[in-house]
Z-matrix of the N, CA and C atoms (Angstrom, degrees):
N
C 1 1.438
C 2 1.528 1 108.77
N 3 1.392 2 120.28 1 136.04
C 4 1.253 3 117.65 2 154.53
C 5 1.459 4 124.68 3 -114.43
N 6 2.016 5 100.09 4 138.60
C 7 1.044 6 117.17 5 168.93
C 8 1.388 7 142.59 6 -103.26
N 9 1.695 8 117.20 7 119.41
C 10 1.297 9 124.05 8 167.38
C 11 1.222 10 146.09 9 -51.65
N 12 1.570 11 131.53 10 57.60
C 13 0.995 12 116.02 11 -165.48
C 14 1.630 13 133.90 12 -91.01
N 15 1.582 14 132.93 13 116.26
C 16 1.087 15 104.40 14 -130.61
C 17 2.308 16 78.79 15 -128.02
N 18 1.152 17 101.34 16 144.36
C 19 2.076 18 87.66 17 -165.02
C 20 2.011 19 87.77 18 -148.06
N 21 1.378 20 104.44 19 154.29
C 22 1.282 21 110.75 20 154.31
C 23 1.615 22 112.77 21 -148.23
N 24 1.449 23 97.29 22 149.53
C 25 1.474 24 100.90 23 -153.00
C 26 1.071 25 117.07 24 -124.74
N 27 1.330 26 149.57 25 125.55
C 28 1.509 27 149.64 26 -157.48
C 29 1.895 28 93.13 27 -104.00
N 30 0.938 29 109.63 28 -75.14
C 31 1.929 30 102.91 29 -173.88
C 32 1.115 31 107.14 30 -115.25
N 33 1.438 32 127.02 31 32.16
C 34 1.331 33 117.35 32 150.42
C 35 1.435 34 125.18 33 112.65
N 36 1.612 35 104.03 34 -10.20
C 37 1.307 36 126.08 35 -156.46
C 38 1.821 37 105.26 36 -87.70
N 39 1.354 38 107.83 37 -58.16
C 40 1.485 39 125.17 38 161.29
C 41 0.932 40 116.42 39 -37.55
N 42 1.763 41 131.34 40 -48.66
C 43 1.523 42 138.27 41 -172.86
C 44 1.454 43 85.47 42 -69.74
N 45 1.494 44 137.48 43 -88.16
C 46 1.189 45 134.94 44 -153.95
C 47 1.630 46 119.45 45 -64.32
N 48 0.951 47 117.13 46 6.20
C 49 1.600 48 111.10 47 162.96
C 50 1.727 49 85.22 48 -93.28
N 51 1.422 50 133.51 49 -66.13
C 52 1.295 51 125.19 50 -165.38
C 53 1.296 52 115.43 51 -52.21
N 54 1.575 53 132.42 52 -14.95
C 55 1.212 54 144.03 53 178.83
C 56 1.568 55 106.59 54 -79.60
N 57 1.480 56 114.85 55 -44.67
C 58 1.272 57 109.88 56 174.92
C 59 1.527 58 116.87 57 -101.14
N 60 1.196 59 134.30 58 28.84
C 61 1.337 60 137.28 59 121.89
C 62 1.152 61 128.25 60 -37.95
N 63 1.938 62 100.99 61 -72.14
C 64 1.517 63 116.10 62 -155.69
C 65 2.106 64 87.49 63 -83.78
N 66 1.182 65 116.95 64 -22.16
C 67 1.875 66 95.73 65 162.06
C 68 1.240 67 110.18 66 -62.10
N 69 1.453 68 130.16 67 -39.71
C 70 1.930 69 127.38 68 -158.92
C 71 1.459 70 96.68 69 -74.09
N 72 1.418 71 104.13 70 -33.15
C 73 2.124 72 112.70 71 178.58
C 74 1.437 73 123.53 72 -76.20
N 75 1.477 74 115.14 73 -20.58
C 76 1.231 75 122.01 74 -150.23
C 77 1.326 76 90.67 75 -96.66
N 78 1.116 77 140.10 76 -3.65
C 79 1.757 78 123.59 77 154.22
C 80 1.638 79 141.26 78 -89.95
N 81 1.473 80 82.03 79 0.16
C 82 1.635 81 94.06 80 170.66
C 83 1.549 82 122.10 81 -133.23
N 84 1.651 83 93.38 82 -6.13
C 85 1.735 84 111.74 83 171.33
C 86 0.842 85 119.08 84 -126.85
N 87 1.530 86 126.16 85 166.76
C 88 1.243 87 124.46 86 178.03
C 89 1.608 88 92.87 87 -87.89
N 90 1.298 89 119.24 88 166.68
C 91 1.563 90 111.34 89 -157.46
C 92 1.474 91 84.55 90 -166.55
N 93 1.511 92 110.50 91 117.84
C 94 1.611 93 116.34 92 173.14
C 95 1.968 94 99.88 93 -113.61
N 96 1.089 95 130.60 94 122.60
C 97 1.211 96 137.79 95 172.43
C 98 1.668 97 117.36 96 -94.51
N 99 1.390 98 117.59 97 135.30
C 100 1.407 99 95.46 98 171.21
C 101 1.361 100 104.48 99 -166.66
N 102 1.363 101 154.96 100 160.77
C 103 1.099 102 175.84 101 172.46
C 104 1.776 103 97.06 102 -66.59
N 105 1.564 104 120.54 103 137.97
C 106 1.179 105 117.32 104 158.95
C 107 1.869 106 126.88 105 -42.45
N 108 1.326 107 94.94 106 -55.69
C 109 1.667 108 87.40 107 178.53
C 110 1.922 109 123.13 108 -71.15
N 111 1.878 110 100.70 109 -0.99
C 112 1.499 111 74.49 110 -175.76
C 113 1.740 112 88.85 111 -115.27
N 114 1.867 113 128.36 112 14.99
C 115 1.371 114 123.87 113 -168.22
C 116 1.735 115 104.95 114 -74.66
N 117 1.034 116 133.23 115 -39.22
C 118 1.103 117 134.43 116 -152.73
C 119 1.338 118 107.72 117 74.85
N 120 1.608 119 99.66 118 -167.63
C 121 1.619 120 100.25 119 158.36
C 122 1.582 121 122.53 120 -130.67
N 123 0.990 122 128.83 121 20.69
C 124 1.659 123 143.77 122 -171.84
C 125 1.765 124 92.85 123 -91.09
N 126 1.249 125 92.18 124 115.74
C 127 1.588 126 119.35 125 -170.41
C 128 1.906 127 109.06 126 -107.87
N 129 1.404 128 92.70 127 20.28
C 130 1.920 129 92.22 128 -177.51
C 131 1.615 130 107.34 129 -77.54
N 132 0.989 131 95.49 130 136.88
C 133 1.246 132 110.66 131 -160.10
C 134 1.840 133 174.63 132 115.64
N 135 1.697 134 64.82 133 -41.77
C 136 1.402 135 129.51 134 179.50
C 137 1.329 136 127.37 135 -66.73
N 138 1.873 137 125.71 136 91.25
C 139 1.696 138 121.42 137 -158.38
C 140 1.182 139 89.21 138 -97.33
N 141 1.384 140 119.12 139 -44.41
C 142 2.096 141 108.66 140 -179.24
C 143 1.345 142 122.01 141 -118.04
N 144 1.058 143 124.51 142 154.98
C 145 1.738 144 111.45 143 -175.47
C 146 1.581 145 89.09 144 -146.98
N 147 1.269 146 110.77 145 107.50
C 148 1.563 147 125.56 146 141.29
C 149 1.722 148 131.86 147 -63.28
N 150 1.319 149 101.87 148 126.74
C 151 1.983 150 86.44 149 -178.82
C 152 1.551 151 106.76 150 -135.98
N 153 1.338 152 125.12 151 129.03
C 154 1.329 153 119.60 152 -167.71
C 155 1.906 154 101.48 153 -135.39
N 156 1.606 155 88.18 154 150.65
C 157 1.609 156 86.00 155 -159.67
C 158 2.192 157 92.03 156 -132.73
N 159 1.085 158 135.93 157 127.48
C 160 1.540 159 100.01 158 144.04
C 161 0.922 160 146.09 159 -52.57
N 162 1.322 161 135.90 160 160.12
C 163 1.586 162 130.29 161 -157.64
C 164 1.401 163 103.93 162 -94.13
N 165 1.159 164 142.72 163 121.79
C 166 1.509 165 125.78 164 -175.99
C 167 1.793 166 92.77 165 -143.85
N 168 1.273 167 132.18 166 126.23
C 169 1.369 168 141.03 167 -147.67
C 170 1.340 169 111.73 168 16.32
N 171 1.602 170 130.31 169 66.40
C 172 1.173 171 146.53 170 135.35
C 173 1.440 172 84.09 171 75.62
N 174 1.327 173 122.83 172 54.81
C 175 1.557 174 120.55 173 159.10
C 176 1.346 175 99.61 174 -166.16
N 177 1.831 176 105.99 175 -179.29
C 178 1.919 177 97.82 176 -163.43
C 179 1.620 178 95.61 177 -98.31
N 180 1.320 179 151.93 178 -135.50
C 181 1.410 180 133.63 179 -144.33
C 182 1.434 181 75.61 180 -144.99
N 183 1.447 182 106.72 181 142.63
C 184 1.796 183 129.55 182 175.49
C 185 1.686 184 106.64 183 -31.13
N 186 1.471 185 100.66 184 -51.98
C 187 1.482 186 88.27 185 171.28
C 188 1.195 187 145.96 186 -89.48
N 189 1.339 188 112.16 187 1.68
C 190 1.621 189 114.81 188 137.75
C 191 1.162 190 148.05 189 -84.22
N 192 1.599 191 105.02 190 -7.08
C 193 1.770 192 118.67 191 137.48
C 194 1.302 193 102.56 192 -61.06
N 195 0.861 194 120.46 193 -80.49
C 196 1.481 195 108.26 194 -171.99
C 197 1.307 196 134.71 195 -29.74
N 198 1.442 197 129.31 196 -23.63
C 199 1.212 198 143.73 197 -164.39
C 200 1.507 199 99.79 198 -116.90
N 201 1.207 200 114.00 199 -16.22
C 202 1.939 201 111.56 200 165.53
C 203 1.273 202 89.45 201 -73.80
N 204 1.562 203 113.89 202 -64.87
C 205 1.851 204 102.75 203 -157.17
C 206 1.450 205 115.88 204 -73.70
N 207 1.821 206 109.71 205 14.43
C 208 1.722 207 78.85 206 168.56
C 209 1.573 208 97.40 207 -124.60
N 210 1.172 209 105.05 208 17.04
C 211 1.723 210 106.48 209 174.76
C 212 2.135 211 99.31 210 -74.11
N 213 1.659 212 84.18 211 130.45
C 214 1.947 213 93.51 212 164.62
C 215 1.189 214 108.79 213 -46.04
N 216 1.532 215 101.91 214 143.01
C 217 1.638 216 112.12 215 178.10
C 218 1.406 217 96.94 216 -97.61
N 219 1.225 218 149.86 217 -31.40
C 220 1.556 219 133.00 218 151.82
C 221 1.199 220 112.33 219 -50.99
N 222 1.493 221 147.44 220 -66.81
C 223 1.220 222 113.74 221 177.68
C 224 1.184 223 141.25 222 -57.99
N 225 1.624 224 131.74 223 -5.75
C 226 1.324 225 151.01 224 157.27
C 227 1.415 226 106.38 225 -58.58
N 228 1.863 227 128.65 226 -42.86
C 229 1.042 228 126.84 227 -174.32
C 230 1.921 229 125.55 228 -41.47
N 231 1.218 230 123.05 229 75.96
C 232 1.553 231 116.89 230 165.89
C 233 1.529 232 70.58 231 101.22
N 234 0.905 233 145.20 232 87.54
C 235 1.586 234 154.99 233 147.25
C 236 1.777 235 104.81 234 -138.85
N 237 1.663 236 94.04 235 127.80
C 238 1.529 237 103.78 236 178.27
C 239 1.389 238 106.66 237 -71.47
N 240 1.496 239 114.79 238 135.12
C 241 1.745 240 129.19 239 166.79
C 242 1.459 241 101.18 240 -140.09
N 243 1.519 242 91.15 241 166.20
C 244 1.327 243 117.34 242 160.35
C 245 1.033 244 121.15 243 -143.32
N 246 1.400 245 144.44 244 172.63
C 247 1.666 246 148.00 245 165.74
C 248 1.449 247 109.79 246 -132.90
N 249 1.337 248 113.09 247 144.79
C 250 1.082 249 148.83 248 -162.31
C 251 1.707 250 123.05 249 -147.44
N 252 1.191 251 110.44 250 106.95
C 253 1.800 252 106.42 251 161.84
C 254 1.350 253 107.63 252 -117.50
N 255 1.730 254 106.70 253 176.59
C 256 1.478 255 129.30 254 150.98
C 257 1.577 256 118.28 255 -93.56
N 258 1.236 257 107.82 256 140.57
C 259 1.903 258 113.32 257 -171.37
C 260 1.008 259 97.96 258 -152.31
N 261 1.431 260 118.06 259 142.96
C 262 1.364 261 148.58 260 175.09
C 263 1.943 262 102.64 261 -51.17
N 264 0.858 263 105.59 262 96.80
C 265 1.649 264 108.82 263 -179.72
C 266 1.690 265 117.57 264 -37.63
N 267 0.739 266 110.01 265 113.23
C 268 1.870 267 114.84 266 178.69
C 269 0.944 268 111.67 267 -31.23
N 270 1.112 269 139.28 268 -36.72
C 271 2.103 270 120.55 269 -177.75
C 272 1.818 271 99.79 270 -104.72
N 273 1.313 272 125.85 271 28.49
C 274 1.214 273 136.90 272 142.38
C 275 1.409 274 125.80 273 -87.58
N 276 1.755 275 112.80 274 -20.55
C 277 1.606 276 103.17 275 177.03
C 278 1.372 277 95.06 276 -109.24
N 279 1.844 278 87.99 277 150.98
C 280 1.341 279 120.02 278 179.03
C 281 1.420 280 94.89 279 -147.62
N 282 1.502 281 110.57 280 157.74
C 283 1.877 282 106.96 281 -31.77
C 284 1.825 283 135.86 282 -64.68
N 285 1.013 284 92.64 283 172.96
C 286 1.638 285 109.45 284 177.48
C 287 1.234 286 107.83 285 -23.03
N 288 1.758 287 112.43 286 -66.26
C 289 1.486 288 123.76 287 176.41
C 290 1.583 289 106.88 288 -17.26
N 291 1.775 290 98.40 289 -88.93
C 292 1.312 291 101.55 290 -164.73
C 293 1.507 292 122.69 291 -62.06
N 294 1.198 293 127.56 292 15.55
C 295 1.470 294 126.26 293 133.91
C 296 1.604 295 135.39 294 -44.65
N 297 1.415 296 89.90 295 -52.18
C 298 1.216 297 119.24 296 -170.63
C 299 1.448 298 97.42 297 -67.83
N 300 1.385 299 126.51 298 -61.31
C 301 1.375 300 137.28 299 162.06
C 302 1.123 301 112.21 300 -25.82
N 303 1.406 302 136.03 301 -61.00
C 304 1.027 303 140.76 302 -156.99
C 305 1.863 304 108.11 303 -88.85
N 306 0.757 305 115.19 304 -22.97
C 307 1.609 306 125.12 305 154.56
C 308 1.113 307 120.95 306 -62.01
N 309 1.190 308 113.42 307 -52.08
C 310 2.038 309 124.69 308 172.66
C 311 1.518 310 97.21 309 -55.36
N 312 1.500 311 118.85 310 -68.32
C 313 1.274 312 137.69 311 -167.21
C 314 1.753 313 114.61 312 -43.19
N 315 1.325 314 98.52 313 -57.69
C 316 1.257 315 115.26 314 -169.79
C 317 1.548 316 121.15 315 91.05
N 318 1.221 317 112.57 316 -175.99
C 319 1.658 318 110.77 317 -171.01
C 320 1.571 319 115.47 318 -114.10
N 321 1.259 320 123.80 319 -165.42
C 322 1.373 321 133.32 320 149.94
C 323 1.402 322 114.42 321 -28.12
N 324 1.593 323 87.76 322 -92.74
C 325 1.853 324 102.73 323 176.87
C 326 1.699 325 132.42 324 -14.47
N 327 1.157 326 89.32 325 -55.14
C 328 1.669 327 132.89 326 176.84
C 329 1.542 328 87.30 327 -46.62
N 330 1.329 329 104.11 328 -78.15
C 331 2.028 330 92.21 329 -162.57
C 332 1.274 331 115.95 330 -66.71
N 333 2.009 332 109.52 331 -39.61
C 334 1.459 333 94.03 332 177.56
C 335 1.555 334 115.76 333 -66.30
N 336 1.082 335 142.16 334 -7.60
C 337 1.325 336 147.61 335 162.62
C 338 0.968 337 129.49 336 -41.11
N 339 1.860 338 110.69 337 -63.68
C 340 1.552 339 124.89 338 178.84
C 341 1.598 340 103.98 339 -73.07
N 342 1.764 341 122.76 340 -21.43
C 343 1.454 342 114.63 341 178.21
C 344 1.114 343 116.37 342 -71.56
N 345 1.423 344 123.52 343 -46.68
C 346 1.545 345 121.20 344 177.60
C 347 1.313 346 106.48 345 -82.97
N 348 1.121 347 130.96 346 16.17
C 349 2.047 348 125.01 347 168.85
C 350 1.723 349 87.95 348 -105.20
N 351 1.229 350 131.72 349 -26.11
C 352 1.253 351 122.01 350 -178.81
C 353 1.500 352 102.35 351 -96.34
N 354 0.995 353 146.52 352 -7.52
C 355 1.838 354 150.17 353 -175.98
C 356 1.823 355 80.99 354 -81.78
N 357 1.314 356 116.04 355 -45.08
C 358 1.903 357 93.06 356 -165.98
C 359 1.516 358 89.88 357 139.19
N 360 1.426 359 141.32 358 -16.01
C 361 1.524 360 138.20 359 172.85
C 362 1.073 361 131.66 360 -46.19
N 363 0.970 362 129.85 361 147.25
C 364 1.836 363 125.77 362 -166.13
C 365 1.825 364 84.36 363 -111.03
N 366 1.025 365 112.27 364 111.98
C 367 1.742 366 110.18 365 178.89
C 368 1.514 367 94.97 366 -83.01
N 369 1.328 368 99.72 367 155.95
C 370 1.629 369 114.06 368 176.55
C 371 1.149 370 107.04 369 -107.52
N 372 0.941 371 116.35 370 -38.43
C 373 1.979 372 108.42 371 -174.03
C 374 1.377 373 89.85 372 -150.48
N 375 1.922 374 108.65 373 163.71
C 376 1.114 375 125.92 374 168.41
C 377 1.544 376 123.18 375 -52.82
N 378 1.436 377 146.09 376 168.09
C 379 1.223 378 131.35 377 -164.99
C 380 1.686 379 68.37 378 -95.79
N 381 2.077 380 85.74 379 154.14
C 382 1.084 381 107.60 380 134.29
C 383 2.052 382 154.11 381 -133.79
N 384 0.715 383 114.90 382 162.59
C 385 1.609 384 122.32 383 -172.89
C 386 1.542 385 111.54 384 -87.38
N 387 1.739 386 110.88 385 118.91
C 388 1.166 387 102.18 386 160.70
C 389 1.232 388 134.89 387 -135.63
N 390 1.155 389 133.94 388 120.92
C 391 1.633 390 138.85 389 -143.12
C 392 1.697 391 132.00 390 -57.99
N 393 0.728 392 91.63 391 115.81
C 394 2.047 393 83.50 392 171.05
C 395 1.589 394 96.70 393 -104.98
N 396 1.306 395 100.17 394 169.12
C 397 1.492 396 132.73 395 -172.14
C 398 1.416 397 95.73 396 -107.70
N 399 1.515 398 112.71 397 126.64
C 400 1.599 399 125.87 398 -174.70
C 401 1.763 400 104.61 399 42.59
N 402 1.742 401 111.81 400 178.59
C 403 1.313 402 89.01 401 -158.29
C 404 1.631 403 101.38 402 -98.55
N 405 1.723 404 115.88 403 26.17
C 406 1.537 405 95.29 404 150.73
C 407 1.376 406 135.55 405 -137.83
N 408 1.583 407 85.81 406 36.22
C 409 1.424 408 102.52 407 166.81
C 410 1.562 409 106.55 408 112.33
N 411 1.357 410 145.04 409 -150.75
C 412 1.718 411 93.50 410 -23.91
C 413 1.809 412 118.04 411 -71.84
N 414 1.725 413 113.09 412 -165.21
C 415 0.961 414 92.80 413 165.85
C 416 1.575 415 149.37 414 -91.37
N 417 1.549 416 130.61 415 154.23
C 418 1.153 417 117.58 416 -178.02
C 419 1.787 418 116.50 417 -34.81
N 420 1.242 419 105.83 418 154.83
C 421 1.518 420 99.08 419 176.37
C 422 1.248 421 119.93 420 -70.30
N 423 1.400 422 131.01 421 128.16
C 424 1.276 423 137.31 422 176.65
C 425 1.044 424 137.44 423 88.33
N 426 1.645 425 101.96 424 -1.82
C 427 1.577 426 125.97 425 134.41
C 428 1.506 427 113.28 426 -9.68
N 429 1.437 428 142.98 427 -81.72
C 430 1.098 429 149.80 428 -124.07
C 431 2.225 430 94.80 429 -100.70
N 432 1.033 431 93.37 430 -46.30
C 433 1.539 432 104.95 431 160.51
C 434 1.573 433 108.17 432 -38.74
N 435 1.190 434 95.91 433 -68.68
C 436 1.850 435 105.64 434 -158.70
C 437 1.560 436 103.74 435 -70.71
N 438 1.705 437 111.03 436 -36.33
C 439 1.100 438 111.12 437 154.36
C 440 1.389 439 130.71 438 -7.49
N 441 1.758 440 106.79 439 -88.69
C 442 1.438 441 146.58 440 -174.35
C 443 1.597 442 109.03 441 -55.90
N 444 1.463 443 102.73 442 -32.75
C 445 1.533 444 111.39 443 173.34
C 446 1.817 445 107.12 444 -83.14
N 447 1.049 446 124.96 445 -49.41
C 448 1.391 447 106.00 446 164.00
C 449 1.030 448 143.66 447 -74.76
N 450 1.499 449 117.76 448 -6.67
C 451 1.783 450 131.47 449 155.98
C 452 1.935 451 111.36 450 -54.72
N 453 1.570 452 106.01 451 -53.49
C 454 1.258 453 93.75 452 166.21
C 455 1.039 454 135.14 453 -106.68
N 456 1.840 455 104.45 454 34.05
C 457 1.493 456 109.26 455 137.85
C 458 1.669 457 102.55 456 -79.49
N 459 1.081 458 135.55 457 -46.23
C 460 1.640 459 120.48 458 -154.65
C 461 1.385 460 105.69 459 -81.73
N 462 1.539 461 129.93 460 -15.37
C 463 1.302 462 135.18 461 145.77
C 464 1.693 463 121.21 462 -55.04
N 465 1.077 464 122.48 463 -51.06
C 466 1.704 465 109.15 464 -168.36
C 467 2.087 466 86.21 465 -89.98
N 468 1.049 467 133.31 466 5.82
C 469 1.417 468 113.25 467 163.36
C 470 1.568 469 113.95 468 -107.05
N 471 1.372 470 103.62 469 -4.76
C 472 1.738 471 119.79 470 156.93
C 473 1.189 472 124.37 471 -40.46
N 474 1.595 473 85.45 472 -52.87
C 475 1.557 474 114.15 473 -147.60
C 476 1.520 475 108.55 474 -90.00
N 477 1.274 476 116.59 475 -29.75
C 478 1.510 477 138.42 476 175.13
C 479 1.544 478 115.36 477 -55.45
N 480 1.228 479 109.82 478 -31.84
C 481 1.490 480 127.34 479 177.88
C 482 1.520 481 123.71 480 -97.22
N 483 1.890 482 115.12 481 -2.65
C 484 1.531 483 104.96 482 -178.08
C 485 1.201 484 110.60 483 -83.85
């Protein structure tokens, strides 16, 4: 199987969870890693595509909108994804409110999620969120672990469907 993993990263945090994905993947997949500005969008090949953004006003960063809306909507058609951000860990925001906000609101994950389930994607798993400490990091502990454990979850439910 090959995996797409496609991330943009403000302090570093986003790259290195996406860095230690495509290592936990890269021994049983072929595993292409890359930064939004250097992924393109040509998806040949391509059985899963992961995309991870930080959360910065409860959406993923201009240029990973950007790189959903110019990805082909036929090659998205019945193609395994997932989404993934970094977020300020919940008992780091203050105040209370904007918790609450940010629950209503939603995250990163969240939009790139509903974009590639609406492009034509067969999602594999729910997005997920993974925490930094204050908003530039580093990350919570064990982040990169839990990481690696949900990459090959969105790989063996990839894989279930070729």
């Amino acid at each position: 199987m090959s995996v797409f993993i496609v991330y943009d990263s403000t302090y570093g945090n986003t790259e290195a969870i996406a860095q230690a994905m495509a290592a936990e993947l890269a021994g049983t997949h072929s595993v292409r890693v890359a930064s939004v500005t250097e992924a393109g969008t040509t998806l040949r090949g391509v059985t899963a595509l992961i995309v991870g953004s930080p959360t910065h006003a409860f959406r993923p960063t201009p240029a990973i909108l950007d790189f959903l809306n110019a990805l082909d909507g036929t090659a998205l058609s019945g193609l395994a994804a997932a989404a993934f951000d970094t977020r300020i860990a919940p008992v780091e925001i203050k105040p209370a409110v904007l918790r609450w906000v940010l629950d209503v609101a939603g995250y990163a994950a969240d939009v790139i999620h509903r974009k590639l389930e609406a492009r034509g994607c067969r999602m594999a798993t729910q997005p997920a969120g993974f925490c930094v400490t204050g908003t530039e990091g580093p990350l919570v502990e064990g982040e990169l672990e839990r990481a690696k454990g949900w990459a090959r979850n969105v790989a063996l439910a990839a894989a279930q469907n070729l």
